[in-house]
C-alpha positions in Angstrom: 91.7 119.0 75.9 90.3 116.2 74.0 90.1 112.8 75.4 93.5 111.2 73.4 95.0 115.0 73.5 94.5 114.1 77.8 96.0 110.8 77.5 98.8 112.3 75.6 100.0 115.6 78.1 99.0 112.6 80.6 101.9 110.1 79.0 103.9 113.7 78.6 103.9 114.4 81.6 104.8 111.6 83.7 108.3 111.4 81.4 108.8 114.8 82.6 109.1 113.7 86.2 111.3 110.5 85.5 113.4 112.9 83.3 113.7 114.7 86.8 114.2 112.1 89.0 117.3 111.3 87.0 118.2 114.5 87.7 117.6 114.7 90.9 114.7 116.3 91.3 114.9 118.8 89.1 114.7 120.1 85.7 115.1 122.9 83.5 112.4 125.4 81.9 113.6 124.6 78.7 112.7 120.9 79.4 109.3 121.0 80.6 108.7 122.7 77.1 110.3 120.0 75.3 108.5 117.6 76.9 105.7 118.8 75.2 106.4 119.4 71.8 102.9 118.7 70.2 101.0 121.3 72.4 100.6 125.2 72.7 102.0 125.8 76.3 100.0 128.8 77.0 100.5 130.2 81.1 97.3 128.3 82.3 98.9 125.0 81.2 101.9 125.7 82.1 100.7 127.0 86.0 98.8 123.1 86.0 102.6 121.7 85.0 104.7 123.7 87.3 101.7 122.8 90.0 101.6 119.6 89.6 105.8 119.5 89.3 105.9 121.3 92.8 103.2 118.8 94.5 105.5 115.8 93.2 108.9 117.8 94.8 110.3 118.6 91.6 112.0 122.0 91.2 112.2 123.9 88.4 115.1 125.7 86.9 117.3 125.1 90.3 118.4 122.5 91.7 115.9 120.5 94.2 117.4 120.7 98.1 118.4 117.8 99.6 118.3 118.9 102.5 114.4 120.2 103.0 113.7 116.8 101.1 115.2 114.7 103.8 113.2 113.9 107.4 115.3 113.8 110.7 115.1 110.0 110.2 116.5 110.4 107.0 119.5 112.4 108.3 120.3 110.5 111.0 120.6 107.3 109.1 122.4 108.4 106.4 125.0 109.3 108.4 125.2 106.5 110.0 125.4 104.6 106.9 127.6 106.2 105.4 130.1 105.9 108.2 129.8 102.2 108.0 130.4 102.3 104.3 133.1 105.4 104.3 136.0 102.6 104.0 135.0 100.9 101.5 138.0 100.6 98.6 137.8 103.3 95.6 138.6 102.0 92.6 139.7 103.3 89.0 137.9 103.2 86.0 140.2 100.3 84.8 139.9 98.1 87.2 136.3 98.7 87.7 136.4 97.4 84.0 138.3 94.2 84.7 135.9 93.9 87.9 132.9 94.0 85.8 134.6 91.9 83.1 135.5 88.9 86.0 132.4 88.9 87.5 130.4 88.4 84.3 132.8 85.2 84.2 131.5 84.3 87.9 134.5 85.0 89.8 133.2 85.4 93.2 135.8 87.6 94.4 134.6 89.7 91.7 131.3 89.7 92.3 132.3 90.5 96.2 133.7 93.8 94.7 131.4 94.6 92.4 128.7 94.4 95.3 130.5 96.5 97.4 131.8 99.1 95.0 128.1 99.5 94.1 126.8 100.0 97.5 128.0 103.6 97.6 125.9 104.0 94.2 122.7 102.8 95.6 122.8 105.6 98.3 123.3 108.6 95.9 120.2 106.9 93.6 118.3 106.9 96.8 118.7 110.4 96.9 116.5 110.7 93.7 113.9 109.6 95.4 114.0 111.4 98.9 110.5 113.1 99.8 108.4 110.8 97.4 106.7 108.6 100.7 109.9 106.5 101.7 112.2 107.0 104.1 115.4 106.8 102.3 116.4 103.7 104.9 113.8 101.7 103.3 114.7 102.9 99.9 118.6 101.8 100.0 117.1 98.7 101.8 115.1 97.9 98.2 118.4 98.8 96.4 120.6 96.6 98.0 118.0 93.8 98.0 118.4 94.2 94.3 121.4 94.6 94.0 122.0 91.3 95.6 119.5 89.2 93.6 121.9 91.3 90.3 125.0 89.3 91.5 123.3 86.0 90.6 122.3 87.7 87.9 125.3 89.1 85.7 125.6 86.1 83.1 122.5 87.1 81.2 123.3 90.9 81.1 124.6 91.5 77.0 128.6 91.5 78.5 130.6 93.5 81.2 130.9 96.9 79.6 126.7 96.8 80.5 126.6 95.6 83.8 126.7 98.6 85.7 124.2 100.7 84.1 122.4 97.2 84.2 122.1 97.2 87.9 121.8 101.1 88.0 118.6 100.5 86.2 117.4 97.5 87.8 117.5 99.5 91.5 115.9 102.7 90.1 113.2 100.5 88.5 112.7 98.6 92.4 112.4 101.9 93.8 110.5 103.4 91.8 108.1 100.5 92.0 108.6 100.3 95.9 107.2 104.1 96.3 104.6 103.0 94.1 103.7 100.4 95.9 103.7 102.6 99.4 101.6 105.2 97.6 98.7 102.8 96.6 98.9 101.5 100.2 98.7 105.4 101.4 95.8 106.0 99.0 93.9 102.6 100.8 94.7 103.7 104.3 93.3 107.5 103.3 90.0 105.7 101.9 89.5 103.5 104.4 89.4 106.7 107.1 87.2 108.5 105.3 85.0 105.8 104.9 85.3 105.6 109.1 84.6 109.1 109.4 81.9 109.1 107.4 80.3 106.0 108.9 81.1 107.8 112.4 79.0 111.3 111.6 76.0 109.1 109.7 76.2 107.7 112.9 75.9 110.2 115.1 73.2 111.4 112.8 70.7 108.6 112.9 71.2 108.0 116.9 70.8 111.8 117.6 67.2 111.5 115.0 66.5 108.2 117.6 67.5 109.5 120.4 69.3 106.5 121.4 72.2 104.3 120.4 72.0 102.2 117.3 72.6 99.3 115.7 75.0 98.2 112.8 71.6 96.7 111.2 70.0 99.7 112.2 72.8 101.7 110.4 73.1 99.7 106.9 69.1 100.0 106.7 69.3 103.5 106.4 72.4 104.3 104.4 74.4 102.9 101.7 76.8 101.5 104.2 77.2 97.5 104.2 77.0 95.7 107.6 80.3 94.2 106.8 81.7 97.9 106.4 80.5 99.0 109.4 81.5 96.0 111.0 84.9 96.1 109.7 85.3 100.1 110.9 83.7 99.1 114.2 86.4 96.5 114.1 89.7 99.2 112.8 88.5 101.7 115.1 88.5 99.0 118.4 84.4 99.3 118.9 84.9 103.4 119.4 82.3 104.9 117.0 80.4 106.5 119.2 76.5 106.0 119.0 76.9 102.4 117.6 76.2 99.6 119.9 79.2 97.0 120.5 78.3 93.5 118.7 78.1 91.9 122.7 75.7 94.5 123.8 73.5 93.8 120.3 73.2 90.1 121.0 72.5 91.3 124.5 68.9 93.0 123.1 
């Protein structure tokens, strides 16, 4: 593909997999074609789609399982939390309406019951997002921070009727973001250990070609490595590369 035809599947495809968060994982084989209604879907491009769909934990054509998505943590807590939540009052569609309508007004009581009828709501959204790199504790933890800051925040939403899709969207938008956030963090931890593990072998290279242990000058003279790096993995990894000598025993020499 050319570069702006890339840039296009590129934008194409990541509306595909918010389309099937919304839909809880999942999405049809009908969609993922018309998500892509300016290219010829032949079966190599759509084996990369339905690839890069299953990678991200999106099924396609069924349902996605909750239940494989979910870790033991996961489990456990949601239980939990929803026992403390279970009695929680239902109410109807009405008076959710005159709810909605009060609180925009800044009735407190309202708000109190808004909060509260929501809290349920932010559970089944997390669910959206099990298996994406939070545990679904820290998830509903984002929502209901959000949701808190949205009950300060109901007199500049357009009127009632729209607060409630309002604050739906405002805690899928936080955790979205959140996983976002913990997936850049994932990506710096991974870099960081193969930058350790590849300062470890060059390393064991040089001392075994010296026959003794080195130094971290020694090191950054004969590879592309920093002495700041090397200081800072001697640092992450407690002084335990092998074959380099500790900063005291350098200053020793």
């Amino acid at each position: 593909m050319e570069q702006n035809s890339e840039e296009l599947f590129r934008k194409q495809l990541l509306a595909l997999v918010k389309m099937a968060k919304k839909q809880g994982m999942c999405v049809t084989k009908e969609q993922v074609g018309e998500a892509f209604p300016d290219m010829d879907l032949d079966e190599g491009k759509l084996a990369l789609i339905y690839d890069y769909l299953k990678n991200s934990k999106i099924t396609v054509g069924e349902e996605a399982d909750l239940d494989n998505l979910l870790t033991k943590e996961d489990k456990d807590y949601l239980k939990q939390y929803l026992d403390e939540i279970k009695e929680l009052p239902v109410y109807t569609e009405t008076e959710i309406e005159e709810i909605c309508r009060r609180a925009f007004q800044g009735e407190k009581e309202a708000k109190e019951k808004l909060f509260l009828y929501m809290l349920p709501k932010v559970v089944e959204i997390s669910k959206l997002y099990a298996g994406q790199g939070m545990f679904l504790e820290d998830l509903i933890g984002e929502g209901n921070v959000v949701l808190t800051m949205g009950m300060e925040m109901l007199a500049i939403e357009q009127g009632p009727k729209e607060i409630e899709g309002a604050l739906v969207k405002s805690i899928m938008e936080a955790m979205e973001e959140a996983i976002m956030g913990e997936a850049k963090v994932m990506e710096k931890d991974e870099q960081v250990i193969k930058r350790i593990n590849s300062i470890a072998l060059a390393a064991k290279e040089l001392a075994e070609e010296l026959c003794r242990e080195i130094t971290v000058k020694e090191l950054a003279e004969e590879t592309d490595f920093t002495e700041e790096e090397i200081a800072e993995a001697m640092e992450l990894t407690g002084n335990k590369i092998d074959f380099i000598q500790k900063a005291e025993d350098e200053n020793g020499i």
